[in-house]
C-alpha positions, 0 to 999 in steps of 0.5 A: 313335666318331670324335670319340672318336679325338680326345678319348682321347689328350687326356684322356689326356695331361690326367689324367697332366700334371695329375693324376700326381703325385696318381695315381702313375706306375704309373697315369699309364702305364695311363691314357695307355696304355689310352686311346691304345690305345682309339683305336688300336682306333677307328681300326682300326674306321673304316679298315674301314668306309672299306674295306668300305663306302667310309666317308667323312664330314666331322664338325663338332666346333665353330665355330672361327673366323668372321671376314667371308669367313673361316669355319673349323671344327674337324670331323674329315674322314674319308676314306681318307686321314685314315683310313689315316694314324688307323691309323698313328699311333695304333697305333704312339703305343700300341706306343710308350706300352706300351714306354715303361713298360718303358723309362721305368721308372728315370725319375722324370718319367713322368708327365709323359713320358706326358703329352708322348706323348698330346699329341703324339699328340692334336696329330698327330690334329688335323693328319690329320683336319683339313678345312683348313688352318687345323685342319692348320696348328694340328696342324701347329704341336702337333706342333713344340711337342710335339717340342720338349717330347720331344726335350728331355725331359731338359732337364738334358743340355745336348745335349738342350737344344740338339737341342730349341731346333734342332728348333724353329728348323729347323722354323720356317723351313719352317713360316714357308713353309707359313704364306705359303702358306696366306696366298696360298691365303686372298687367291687363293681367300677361303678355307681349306677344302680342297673350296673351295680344291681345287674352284677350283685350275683355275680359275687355272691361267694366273694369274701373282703377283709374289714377291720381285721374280720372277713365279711361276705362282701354282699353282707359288708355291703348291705351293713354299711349301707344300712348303718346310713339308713339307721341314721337318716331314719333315726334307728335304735343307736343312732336314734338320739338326734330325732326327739331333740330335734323337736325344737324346730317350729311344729311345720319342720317337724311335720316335713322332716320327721313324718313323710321325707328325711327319716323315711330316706332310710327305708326308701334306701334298704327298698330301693336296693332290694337287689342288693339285700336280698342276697343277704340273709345275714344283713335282713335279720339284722335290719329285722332285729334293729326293727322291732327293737326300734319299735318296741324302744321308742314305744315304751318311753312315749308311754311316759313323756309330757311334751306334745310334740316328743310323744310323735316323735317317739311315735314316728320312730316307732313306726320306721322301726315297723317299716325297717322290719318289714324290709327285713322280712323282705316284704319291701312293698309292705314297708312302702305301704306303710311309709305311704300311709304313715305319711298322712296320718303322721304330718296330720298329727304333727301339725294338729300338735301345731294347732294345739301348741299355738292355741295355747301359746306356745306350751307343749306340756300335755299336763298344762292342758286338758279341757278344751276338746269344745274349744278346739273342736276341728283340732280335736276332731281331726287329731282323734281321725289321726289317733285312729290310723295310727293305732290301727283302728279297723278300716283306717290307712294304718289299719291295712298297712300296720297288720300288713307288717306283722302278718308279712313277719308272721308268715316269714315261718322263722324265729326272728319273723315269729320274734318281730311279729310277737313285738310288733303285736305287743308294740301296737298295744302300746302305741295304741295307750301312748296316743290316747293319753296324749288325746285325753290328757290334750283334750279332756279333763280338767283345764290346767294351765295356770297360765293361760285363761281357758277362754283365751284358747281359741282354734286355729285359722282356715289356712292351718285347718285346710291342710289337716283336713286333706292330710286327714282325707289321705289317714282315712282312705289311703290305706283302702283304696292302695292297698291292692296296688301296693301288696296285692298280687297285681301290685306285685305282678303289675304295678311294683314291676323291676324298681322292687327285686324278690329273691323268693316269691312273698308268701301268699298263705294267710296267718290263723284268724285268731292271728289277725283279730289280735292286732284290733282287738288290743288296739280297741281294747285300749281306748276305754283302756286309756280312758280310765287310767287318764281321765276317769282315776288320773292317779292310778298311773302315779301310783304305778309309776311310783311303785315302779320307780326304778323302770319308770325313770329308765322310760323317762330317761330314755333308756339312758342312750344319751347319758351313756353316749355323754360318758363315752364318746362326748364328754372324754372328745371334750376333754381330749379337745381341751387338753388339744387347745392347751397343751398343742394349740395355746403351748407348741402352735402359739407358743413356737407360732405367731406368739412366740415369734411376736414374745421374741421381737418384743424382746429383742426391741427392749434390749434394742432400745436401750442403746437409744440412750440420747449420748452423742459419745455412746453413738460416737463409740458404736460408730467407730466400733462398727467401721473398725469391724467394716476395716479389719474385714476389708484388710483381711479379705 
């Protein structure tokens, strides 16, 4: 059955990428559903015997690589946390195969769309049951590849293209970190299996390494280069540009790739190698600062976007940087909470973004809508239940695992918790008036497409509704019915077990009550908030926008990572690249090359050919000149 987990959305992706033109579209998307969908439910059968009977194994599909000291399986490592992040990814790939047969449907790629899907899902698989790096690094490179395939699915749109190609560069850089890293592991340790490596860590607790001229402890080094992978994958602050670019990708990639799979690749790494980090004091408050940067950052510029589906997206990447600081508190199981929840609530947003961009065909700009919360009553109503868990409204999943977050870095008891918890308050407040401006200025108001007859909007089909109706069931009652198995003293002692590591014991104090009413207080606060200055006087927020001009165009410009990139690294590689293609490339390679050679035989025919004059003395002469020379050389030989 567990190999099975791993085979289907292969199999799947295989039978619709080779076979789907034979099959037709209509089959494709059964196959690929139906099967992704059996190994959602395989999943949930192994998170349950995990559960109830402490499952763990370590299953060896094949030798993959022996090579000296080096021995690397390809095997499935079922534990809690693999078997957690099997749950998550699966169900929502599923949710988001059926959806896409709905929202897909005037496509004429979707078999090949399908295909994409499985594979990445096959890849995602491989990465969270690896038990090595090596396996973690492949699924870890699958997901890339895949996401470049997705995002630049309609590779005809020059802005899809681009989104791709950025998508893979930025994440090449922090994987080039995550490699050296793992370099650094096999030279320390002669090794990439995770229980080797994690079993010798304290061993070289006092071990020092010289990088780049500067001596690092070589835990820290480890856990930096390891981290800058994961800031990468999970779009962290510096490395964070790529995620709202790739909203270019249709609305079902968004949900799969940026909700609940690739850019929680991240977190899963850091929680996955707590053995390793939680010997590094240094590397957690760097991961715990990079965190509520992350979060507090992406907050403040959704404040200020118009399209539907970048709003989410800053909101995704506000939310990793909350489960990245939680690590960095060395609350890991928190961030796994939050990663679990996060997941439903977020794909139930992005594809409810998805319904509301296909009824109004095609539009994204939230300020080309308004008025249609009757006309899109499911949609509305299953986004307002989406709004809700993410902002934390009391009693819903992202109630339990947000405050879960700021009370674990309150209780930390040092600068940088006290720090993480002041923002992750104050960046709640802000998520909390980002995402009920999308709803008011989505649904209420007055109508404003001047494109688009009202009455021409209309809800989206059952098989798009179906899945936003059980992503909606996990946003509601996930955060209730987990949270004692997942930070509750059993979930400690009994469910998490060896697969998360604690150095020191987590805190089982409780933060002031005025501490834990904050949080819902604000986030209450907001909605009558949100109300007033989007729906009920729209222009007060232009006119605190334009009395703020200067820090409004800052938010809108996004802090201006993209242009300060350009100036440094994309347009001087341009110019470097240009200056390569004339000077070396066009003057020395082809000039001396394939150019030069074909200039001189050209030559050298011209001046040939003019001895093809046609006068029998001419060649009489070169005859007699020729066995003259042939003459003299036998003679004087």
């Amino acid at each position: 059955m567990e190999i099975s987990i791993l085979a289907l959305p292969l199999i799947a992706s295989i039978i619709s990428g080779f076979f789907g033109k034979f099959i037709g579209d209509r089959n494709s998307e059964i196959i690929t559903s139906l099967l992704v969908s059996i190994s959602a439910i395989f999943s949930g059968l192994v998170l349950y015997e995990v559960i109830v009977n402490q499952y763990q194994d370590n299953i060896v599909i094949a030798t993959w690589i022996s090579s000296g000291s080096l021995e690397v399986n390809w095997s499935m490592k079922i534990d809690s946390l693999s078997a957690v992040m099997l749950v998550v990814v699966t169900s929502v790939s599923a949710l988001v195969h059926v959806y896409s047969i709905g929202y897909m449907s005037h496509d004429p790629h979707k078999p090949r769309f399908m295909a994409y899907l499985s594979l990445f899902t096959f890849a995602m698989l491989m990465l969270v049951t690896s038990d090595n790096f090596i396996q973690l690094f492949f699924g870890w490179e699958g997901v890339g590849l895949c996401s470049y395939f997705l995002i630049g699915f309609w590779f005809k749109k020059e802005s899809a293209n681009k989104a791709a190609i950025k998508a893979f560069v930025v994440n090449r850089v922090g994987d080039f970190g995550f490699a050296l890293g793992i370099f650094l592991i096999f030279y320390l340790f002669g090794t990439v299996n995770y229980s080797e490596v994690f079993n010798q860590i304290s061993s070289i607790t006092d071990k020092n390494l010289v990088f780049l001229g500067i001596t690092f402890n070589a835990i820290d080094l480890i856990c930096l280069l390891l981290f800058i992978g994961a800031m990468g994958k999970s779009a962290q602050i510096l490395l964070h540009t790529w995620l709202p670019d790739a909203m270019e990708g249709p609305t079902p990639v968004s949900a799969l790739i940026h909700a609940a799979t690739m850019v929680t690749a991240g977190v899963f790494l850091v929680v996955r190698c707590s053995p390793i980090f939680e010997y590094s004091e240094f590397a957690l408050n760097i991961i715990t600062i990079v965190g509520m940067s992350t979060a507090f950052f992406a907050a403040t510029v959704a404040l200020v976007q118009n399209d539907i589906k970048k709003i989410i997206a800053y909101s995704t990447c506000s939310q990793l940087g909350y489960m990245f600081f939680a690590t960095g508190v060395g609350a890991y199981n928190v961030a796994m909470f939050h990663l679990f929840t996060h997941a439903f609530f977020k794909a139930l947003l992005f594809l409810g973004s998805g319904s509301v961009i296909h009824a109004f065909k095609d539009e994204q700009n939230i300020n080309n809508m308004g008025g249609v919360w009757k006309k899109l009553p499911y949609t509305y109503s299953l986004m307002i239940i989406g709004t809700l868990a993410l902002t934390g409204f009391p009693y819903l999943s992202g109630f339990y695992s947000k405050d879960a977050i700021i009370e674990f870095a309150y209780l930390r008891g040092n600068t940088t918790g006290y720090y993480a918890a002041g923002i992750g308050i104050f960046t709640a407040l802000l998520t909390s008036i980002y995402s009920w401006r999308l709803i008011f200025k989505t649904f209420h108001g007055n109508y404003n497409n001047k494109q688009i007859n009202i009455n021409d909007t209309h809800e989206s089909p059952i098989v798009m509704l179906i899945p936003l109706v059980l992503l909606s069931v996990g946003a509601i009652f996930a955060g209730f019915l987990f949270k004692e198995l997942f930070i509750g003293k059993q979930g400690l002692d009994y469910f998490w077990g060896d697969s998360i590591f604690f150095l020191k014991p987590l805190s089982t104090d409780h933060p002031p009550l005025w501490f834990l009413l904050l949080t819902p207080i604000l986030v209450i606060i907001s909605i009558p908030l949100a109300y007033y200055l989007f729906v009920k006087n729209k222009k007060l927020p232009e006119q605190i926008a334009n009395i703020n001009k200067p820090l409004y165009q800052f938010l809108l410009n996004k802090w201006y990572f993209d242009e300060l990139y350009d100036a440094l690294f994309v347009n001087p590689s341009k110019k470097f690249g240009l200056f390569l293609w004339k000077f070396f490339d066009l003057k020395i390679i082809d000039g001396f090359g394939p150019d030069g050679i074909s200039s001189l035989i050209k030559k050298f025919s011209i001046k040939a050919n003019k001895f093809q004059s046609g006068y029998i003395y001419q060649y009489a002469f070169v005859m007699l000149l020729g066995f003259s020379a042939l003459l003299t050389f036998l003679i004087v030989k």
